[in-house]
C-alpha positions in Angstrom: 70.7 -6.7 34.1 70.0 -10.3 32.1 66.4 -10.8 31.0 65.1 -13.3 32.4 65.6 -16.7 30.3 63.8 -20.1 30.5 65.8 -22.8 29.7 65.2 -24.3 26.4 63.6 -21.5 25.2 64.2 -20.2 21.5 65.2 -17.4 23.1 67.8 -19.3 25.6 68.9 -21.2 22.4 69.8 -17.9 20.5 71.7 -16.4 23.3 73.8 -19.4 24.0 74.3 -19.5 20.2 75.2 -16.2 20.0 77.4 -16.8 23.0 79.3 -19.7 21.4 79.9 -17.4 18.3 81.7 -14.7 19.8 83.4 -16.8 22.3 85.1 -18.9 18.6 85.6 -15.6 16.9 87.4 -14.5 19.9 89.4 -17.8 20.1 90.1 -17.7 16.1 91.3 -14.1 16.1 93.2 -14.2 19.8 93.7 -18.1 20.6 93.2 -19.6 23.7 94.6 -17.1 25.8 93.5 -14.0 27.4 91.8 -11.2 25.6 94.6 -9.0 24.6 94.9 -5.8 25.7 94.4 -2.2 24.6 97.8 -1.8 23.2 97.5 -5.4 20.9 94.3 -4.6 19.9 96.0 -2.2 17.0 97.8 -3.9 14.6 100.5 -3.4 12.1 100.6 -5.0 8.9 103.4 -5.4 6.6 105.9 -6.9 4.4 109.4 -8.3 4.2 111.3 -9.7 1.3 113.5 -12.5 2.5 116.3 -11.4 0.4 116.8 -8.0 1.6 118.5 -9.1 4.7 122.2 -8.9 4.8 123.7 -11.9 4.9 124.3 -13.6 8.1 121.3 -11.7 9.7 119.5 -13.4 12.3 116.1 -11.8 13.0 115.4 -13.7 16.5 112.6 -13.3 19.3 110.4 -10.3 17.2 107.1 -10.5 18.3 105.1 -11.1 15.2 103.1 -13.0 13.1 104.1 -14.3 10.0 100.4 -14.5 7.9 101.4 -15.4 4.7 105.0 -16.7 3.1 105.0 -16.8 -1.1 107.6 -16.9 -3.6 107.6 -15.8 -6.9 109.8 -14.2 -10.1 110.3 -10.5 -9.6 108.8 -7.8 -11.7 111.5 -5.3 -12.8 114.5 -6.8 -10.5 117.2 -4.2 -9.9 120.8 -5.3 -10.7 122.6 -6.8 -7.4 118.8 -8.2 -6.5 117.8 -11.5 -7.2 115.0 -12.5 -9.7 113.1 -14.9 -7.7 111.7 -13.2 -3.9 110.3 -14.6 -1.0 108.1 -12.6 0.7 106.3 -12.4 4.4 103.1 -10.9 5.1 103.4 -10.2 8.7 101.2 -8.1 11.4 102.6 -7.2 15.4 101.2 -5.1 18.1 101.3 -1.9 17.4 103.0 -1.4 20.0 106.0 -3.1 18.5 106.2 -0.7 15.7 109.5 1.3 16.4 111.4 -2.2 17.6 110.3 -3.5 15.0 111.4 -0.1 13.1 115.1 0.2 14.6 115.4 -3.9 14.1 114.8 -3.8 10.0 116.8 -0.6 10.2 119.6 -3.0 11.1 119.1 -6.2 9.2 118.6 -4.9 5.7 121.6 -5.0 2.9 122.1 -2.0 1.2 121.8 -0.3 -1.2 118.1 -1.1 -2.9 116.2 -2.4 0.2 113.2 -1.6 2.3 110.4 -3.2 4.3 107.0 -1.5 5.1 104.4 -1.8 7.5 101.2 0.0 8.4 99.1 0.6 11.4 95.3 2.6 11.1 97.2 5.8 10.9 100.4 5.2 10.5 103.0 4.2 7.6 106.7 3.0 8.3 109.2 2.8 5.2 112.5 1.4 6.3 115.8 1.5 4.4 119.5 0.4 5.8 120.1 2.5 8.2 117.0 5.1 8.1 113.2 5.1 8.7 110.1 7.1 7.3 107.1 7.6 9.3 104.5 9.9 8.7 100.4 9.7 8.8 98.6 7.2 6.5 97.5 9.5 3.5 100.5 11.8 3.9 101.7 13.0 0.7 104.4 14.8 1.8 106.2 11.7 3.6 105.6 9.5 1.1 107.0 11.6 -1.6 110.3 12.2 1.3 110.6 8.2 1.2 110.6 7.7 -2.1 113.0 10.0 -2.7 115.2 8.2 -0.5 114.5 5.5 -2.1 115.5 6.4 -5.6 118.9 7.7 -3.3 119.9 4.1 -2.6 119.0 3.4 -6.7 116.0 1.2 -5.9 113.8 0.7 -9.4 110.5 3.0 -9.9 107.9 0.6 -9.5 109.0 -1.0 -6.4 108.6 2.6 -4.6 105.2 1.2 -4.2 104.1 0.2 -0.8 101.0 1.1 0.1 99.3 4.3 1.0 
């Protein structure tokens, strides 16, 4: 049940305000559209390096967001991997984890690739061909990853995606 309100009111004024701030928050973090459902509301988080993808790859209709593109000289480039990487911070439904998953699987050139990406309480660590996921905080599946990593010859300090 509403209280009741008199128009003009301070009180009237603070509601609508309040209103008018979750209704732009909303539209910020959803757009104008519907509010998403139960399955969107997790998200995924993660990161791609443009030049891991084999050549020829076309990465079409994934349902994602790109948040952030940047380009810099690499730390401690491997030999057969460029020195200069683009990278894209991206975040998806979690319910697009395992396409997502099974797509990178797919598109990345071997040997010293990977991409990760997160959800609240789950990591994904995806080579050519193979895919680690295990419980955010996992030691045990992290330590399996990187050892797959250092398999396909992929440098120390990039076996460093986060916990």
């Amino acid at each position: 049940m509403q209280p009741d309100v008199v128009p003009g009111s301070r009180l009237s004024v603070a509601a609508a305000t309040v209103a008018r701030d979750r209704q732009a928050a909303a539209v910020r973090a959803w757009g104008d559209g519907a509010c998403p459902s139960r399955e969107e509301t997790f998200v995924i988080e993660g990161t791609l390096i443009a030049e891991s993808l084999r050549t020829g790859t076309n990465l079409e209709n994934m349902k994602l967001t790109v948040r952030k593109i940047s380009r810099f000289q690499a730390q401690g480039a491997a030999g057969g991997q460029p020195g200069i990487w683009t990278t894209l911070d991206f975040e998806a439904g979690e319910a697009q984890a395992e396409d997502l998953a099974q797509t990178f699987a797919g598109a990345l050139d071997q040997p010293g690739w990977y991409v990760d990406f997160r959800s609240p309480t789950e990591t994904f660590v995806v080579f050519p061909g193979r895919t680690f996921r295990y419980p955010r905080g996992d030691k045990a599946g992290r330590a399996e990853a990187q050892v797959h990593g250092r398999q396909l010859a992929i440098p120390e300090a990039q076996l460093d995606w986060p916990a």
